[in-house]
C-alpha positions in Angstrom: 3.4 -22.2 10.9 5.1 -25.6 9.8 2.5 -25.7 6.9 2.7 -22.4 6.0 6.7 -22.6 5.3 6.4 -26.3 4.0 4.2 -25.0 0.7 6.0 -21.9 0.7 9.3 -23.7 0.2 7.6 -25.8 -2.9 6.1 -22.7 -4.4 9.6 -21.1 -4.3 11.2 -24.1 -5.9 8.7 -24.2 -8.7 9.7 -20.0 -9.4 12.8 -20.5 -9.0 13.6 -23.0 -11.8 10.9 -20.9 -14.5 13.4 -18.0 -13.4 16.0 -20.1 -14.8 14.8 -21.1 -17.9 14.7 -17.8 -18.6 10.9 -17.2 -17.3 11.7 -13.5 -16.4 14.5 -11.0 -17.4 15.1 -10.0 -13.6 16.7 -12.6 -11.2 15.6 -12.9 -7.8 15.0 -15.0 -4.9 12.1 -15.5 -2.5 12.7 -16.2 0.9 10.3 -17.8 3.7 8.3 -15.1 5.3 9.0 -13.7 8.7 6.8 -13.7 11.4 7.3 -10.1 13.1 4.6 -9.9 15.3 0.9 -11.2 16.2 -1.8 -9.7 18.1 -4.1 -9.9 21.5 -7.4 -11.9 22.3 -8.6 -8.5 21.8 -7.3 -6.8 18.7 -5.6 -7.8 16.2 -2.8 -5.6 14.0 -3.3 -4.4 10.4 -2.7 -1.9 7.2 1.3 -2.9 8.6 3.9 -1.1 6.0 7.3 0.1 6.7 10.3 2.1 5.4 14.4 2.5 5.3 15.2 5.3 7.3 19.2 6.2 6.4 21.7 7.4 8.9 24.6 5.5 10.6 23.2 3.3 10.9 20.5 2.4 9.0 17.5 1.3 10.8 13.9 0.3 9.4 10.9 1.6 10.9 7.1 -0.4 10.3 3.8 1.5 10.9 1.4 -1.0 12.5 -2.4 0.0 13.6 -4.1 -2.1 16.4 -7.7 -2.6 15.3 -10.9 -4.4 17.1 -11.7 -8.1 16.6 -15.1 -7.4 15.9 -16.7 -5.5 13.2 -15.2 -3.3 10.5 -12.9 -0.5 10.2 -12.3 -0.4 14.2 -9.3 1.2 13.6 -7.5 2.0 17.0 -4.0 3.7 17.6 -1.2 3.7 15.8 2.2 2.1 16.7 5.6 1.6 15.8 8.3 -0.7 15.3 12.0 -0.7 14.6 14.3 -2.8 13.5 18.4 -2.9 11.8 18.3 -5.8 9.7 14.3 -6.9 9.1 14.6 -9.8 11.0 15.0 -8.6 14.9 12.3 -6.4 15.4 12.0 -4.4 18.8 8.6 -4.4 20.6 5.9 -2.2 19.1 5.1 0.9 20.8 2.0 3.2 21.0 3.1 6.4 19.3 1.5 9.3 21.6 0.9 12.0 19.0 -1.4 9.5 16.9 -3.8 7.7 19.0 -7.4 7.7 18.6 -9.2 10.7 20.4 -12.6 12.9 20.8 -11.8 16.0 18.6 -15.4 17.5 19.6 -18.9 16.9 18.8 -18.7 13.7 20.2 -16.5 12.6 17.3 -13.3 10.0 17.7 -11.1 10.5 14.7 -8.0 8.6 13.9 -5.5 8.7 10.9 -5.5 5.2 9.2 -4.8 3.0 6.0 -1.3 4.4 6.6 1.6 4.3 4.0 4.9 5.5 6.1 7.7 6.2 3.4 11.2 8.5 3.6 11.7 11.8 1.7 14.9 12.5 0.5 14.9 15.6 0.7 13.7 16.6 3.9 15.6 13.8 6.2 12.4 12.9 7.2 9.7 10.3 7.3 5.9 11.6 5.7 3.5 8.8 6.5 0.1 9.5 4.3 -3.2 7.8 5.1 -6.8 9.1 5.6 -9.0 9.9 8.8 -11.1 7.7 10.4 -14.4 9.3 12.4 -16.6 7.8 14.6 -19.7 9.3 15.5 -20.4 8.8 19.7 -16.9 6.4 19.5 -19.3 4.2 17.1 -20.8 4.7 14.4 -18.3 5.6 10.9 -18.7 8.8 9.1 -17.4 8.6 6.0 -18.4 12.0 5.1 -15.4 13.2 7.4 -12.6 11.6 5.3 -9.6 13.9 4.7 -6.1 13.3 3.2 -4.0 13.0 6.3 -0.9 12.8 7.3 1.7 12.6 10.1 5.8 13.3 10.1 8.6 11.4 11.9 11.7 13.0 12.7 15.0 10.7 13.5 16.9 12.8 14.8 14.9 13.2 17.9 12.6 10.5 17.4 9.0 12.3 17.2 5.8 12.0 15.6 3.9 15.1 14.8 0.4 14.9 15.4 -2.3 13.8 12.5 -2.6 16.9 10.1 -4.6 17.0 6.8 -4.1 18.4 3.4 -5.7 21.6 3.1 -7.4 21.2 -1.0 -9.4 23.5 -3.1 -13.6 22.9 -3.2 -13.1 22.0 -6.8 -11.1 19.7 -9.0 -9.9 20.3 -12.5 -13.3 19.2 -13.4 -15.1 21.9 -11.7 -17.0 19.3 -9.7 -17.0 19.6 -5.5 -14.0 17.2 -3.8 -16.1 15.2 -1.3 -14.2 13.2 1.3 -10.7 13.0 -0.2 -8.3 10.7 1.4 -5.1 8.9 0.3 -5.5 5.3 2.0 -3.1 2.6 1.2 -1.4 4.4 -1.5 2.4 4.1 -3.2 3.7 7.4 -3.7 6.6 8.9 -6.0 9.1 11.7 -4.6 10.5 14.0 -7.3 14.0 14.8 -7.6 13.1 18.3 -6.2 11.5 17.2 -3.0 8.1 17.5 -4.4 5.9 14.8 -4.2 3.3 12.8 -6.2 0.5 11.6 -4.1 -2.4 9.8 -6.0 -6.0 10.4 -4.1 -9.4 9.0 -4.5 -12.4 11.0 -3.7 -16.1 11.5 -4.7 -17.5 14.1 -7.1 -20.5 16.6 -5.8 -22.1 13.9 -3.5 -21.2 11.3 -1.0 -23.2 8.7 -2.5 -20.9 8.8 -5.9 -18.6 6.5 -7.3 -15.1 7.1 -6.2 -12.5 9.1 -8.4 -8.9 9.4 -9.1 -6.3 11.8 -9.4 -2.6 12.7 -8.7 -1.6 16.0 -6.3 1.4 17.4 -6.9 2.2 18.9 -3.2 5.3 20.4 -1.8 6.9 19.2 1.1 9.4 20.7 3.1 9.5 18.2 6.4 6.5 19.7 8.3 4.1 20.9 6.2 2.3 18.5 3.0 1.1 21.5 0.7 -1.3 21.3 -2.6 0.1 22.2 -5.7 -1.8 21.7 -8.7 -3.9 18.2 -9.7 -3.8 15.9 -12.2 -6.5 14.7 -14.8 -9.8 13.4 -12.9 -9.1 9.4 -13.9 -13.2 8.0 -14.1 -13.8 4.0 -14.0 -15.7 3.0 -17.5 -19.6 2.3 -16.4 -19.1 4.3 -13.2 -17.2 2.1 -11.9 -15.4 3.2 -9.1 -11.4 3.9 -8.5 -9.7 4.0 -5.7 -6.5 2.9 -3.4 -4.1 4.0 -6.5 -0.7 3.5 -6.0 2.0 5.4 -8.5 5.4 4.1 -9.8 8.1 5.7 -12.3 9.8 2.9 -14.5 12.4 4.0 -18.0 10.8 7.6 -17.9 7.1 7.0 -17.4 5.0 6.7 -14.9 1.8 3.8 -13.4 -0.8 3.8 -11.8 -2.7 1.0 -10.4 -6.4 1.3 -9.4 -8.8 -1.3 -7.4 -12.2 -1.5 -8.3 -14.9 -3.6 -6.9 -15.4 -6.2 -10.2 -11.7 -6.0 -11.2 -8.2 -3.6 -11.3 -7.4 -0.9 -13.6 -4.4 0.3 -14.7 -2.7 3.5 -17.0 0.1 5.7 -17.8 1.3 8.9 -17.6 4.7 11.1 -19.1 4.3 13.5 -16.5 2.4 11.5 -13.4 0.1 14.2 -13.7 -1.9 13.8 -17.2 -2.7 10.1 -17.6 -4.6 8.0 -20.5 -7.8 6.1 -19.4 -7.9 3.5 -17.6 -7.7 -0.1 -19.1 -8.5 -3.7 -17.2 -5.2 -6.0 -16.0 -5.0 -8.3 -18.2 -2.6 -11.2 -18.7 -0.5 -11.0 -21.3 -2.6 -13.7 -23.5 -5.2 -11.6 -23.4 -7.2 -13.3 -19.9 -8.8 -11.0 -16.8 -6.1 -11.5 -14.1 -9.0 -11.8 -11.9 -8.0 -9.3 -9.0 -10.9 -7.6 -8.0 -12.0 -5.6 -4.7 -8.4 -5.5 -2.9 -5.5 -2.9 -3.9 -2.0 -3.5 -5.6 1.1 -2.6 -5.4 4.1 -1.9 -7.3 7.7 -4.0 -7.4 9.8 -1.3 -9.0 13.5 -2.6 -9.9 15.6 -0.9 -12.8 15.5 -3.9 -14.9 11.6 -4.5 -14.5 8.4 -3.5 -13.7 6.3 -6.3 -10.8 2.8 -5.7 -9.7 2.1 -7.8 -6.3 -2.0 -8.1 -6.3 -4.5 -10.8 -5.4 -7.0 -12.7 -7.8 -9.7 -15.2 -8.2 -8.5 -18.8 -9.5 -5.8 -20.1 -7.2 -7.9 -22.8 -4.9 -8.3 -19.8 -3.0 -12.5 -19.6 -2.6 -12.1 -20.1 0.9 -10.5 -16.9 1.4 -12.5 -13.5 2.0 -12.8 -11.7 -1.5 -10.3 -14.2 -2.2 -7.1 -12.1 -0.9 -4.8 -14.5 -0.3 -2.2 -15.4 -2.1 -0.1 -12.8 -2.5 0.8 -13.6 -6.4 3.8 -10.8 -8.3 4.1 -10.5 -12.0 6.5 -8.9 -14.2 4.6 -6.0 -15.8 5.3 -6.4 -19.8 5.1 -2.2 -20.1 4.6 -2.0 -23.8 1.3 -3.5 -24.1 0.2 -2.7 -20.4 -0.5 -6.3 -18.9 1.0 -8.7 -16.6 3.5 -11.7 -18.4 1.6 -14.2 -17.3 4.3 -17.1 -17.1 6.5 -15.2 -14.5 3.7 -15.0 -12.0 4.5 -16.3 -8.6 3.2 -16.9 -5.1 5.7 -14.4 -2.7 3.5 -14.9 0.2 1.3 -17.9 0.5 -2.4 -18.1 2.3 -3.2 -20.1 5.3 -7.1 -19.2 5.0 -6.8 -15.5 6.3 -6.6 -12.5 4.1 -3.5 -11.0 3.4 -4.6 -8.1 0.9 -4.0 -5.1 2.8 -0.2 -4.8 2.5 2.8 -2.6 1.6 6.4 -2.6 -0.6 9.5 -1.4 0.6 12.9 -1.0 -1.1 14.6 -1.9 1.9 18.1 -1.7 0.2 19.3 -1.8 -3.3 19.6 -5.7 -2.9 16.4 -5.8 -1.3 12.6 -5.2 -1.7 9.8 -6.8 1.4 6.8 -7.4 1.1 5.0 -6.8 4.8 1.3 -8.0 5.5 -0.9 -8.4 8.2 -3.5 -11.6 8.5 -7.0 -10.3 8.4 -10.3 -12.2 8.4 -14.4 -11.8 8.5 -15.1 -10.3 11.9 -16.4 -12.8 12.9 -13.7 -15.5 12.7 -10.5 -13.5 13.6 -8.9 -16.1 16.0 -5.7 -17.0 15.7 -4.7 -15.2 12.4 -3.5 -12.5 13.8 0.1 -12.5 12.5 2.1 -9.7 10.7 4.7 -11.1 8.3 7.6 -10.0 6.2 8.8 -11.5 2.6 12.2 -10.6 1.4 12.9 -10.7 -2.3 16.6 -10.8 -2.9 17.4 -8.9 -6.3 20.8 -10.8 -8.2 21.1 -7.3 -9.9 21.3 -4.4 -7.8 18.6 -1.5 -7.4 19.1 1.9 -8.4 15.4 2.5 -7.5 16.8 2.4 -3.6 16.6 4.8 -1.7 14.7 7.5 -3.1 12.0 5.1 -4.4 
């Protein structure tokens, strides 16, 4: 770990006098990452994100999913973690209602990829993801893939069980929805309790290139319900779209999109009815070089971030090259990342770090929580989950709703 601070602490000295020279509008700080937990000789945790959940008092709750050492997509049960102050963290615990089971047919399913976040409006926690099947415990079926979801009340400190969206057979386009799912996703909670979640799925066969849209579904603390969808967002040459994640910044809203040669990115008035998409870009013009991994939006009143990963950074060691964890200011006008105010918030020590999630944790606060990943076949010892916190000099009003 002594490495791992010791660069971090250069990198953040380096940021922090281009943030004085007037590098970025927004002034912040980074601090060292947090080590919050690590895994067994025998699994190891990932997709870790978390939320705020208000009461008196506040408390922070992190979604965590223990996975297999070997292979791909061994996703196991899901657990939980709690904490006051994003520091002390209790021990994680196995949450009953959401562990991977037979559902019939010889079939284990399992929600996964799962983005926790609290609604307003409902006093509850909705926690989106996508279902995992396994044919005979084994064998992936991606054919089975279904927006899921799962609910956490505080009040009495329960999990629901995994439900799913129930969605029409056709999109605006006409064309069959096949194997929809919402994976790794930023949402955006309207002021009415209604919710914006963006979904990826495949058009009239399971062999075609993922899709994007954005559901408007109701929410009233049990039940996620379809409303109406968005345009039918298609990558240029077929390229394929998926993990979006949504923001709202100075009345407009973003959408970030991975792809598997690069990222994609376009806006929206409405977050229903968005332009096409158009490659991230640095703001002289240069690929950013992400490619193959998602984003994720740093949303403060004062400025637009994306957090991503990309090519370029010493980093060829690294699978798909996921590690660092670089954010940018977005510059919003022209729809590209400044490139000068790029920074390393959490730095690589070989293992991939590109499944990860955002929190406003409180108005002064946003994290940045990530879970060490690897080729399966070279998983020892980089099993840590860790937590970033970027200190904002100018309050939030994003927090709490967003």
């Amino acid at each position: 770990m002594e490495s791992l601070f010791h660069r971090f602490r250069l990198g953040f000295l380096v940021a922090f006098f281009a943030a004085q020279a007037g590098a970025t509008d927004v002034e912040f700080e980074v601090a060292s990452p947090i080590p919050i937990l690590s895994g067994s000789e025998s699994t190891y945790y990932s997709q870790t994100r978390g939320t705020p959940v208000p009461g008196t008092p506040g408390r922070f709750l992190l979604t965590t999913q223990d996975t297999d050492v070997r292979g791909t997509h061994g996703y196991r049960d899901l657990w939980m973690m709690e904490s006051n102050d994003g520091v002390g963290w209790g021990a994680p615990h196995r949450i009953p209602s959401l562990t991977r089971r037979e559902v019939g047919d010889g079939i284990e399913r399992v929600i996964g990829d799962v983005s926790p976040k609290w609604h307003e409006r409902s006093r509850h926690v909705l926690a989106t993801g996508k279902t995992f099947s396994f044919l005979g415990g084994k064998k992936e079926d991606r054919s089975l893939e279904r927006v899921a979801y799962a609910t956490f009340n505080p009040v009495d400190n329960q999990w629901s069980d995994l439900m799913t969206v129930d969605l029409p057979l056709r999109d605006r386009d006409g064309q069959r929805i096949i194997a929809p799912n919402t994976g790794c996703v930023q949402r955006w909670d309207l002021d009415d309790g209604d919710i914006l979640l963006p979904v990826r799925y495949r058009q009239e066969k399971l062999d075609a290139p993922y899709v994007t849209a954005v559901l408007r579904c109701g929410f009233d603390g049990k039940t996620l319900a379809y409303k109406e969808q968005g345009v039918v967002l298609k990558g240029p040459g077929n390229a394929p779209l998926f993990e979006p994640s949504l923001t709202r910044f100075r009345g407009e809203y973003f959408l970030t999109l991975r792809s598997e040669r690069t990222a994609f990115v376009a806006r929206s008035s409405d977050g229903l009815s968005f332009t096409p998409v158009v490659e991230w870009k640095y703001d002289d013009g240069s690929p950013v070089g992400s490619y193959n991994t998602q984003q994720h939006w740093v949303t403060h009143r004062d400025g637009l971030f994306l957090v991503y990963t990309r090519k370029g950074a010493n980093n060829d060691h690294v699978f798909r090259h996921r590690a660092p964890l670089f954010m940018a200011q977005v510059d919003v006008e022209r729809l590209c990342l400044i490139k000068h105010t790029e920074r390393v918030v959490v730095p690589e020590e070989g293992a991939d770090l590109g499944n990860f999630g955002v929190v406003n944790a409180s108005p002064n606060e946003t994290w940045i929580i990530t879970s060490e990943m690897g080729l399966s076949q070279n998983r020892s010892g980089i099993r840590r989950v860790f937590l970033v916190k970027i200190h904002w000099t100018t309050p939030n009003s994003v927090f709490p709703l967003n």
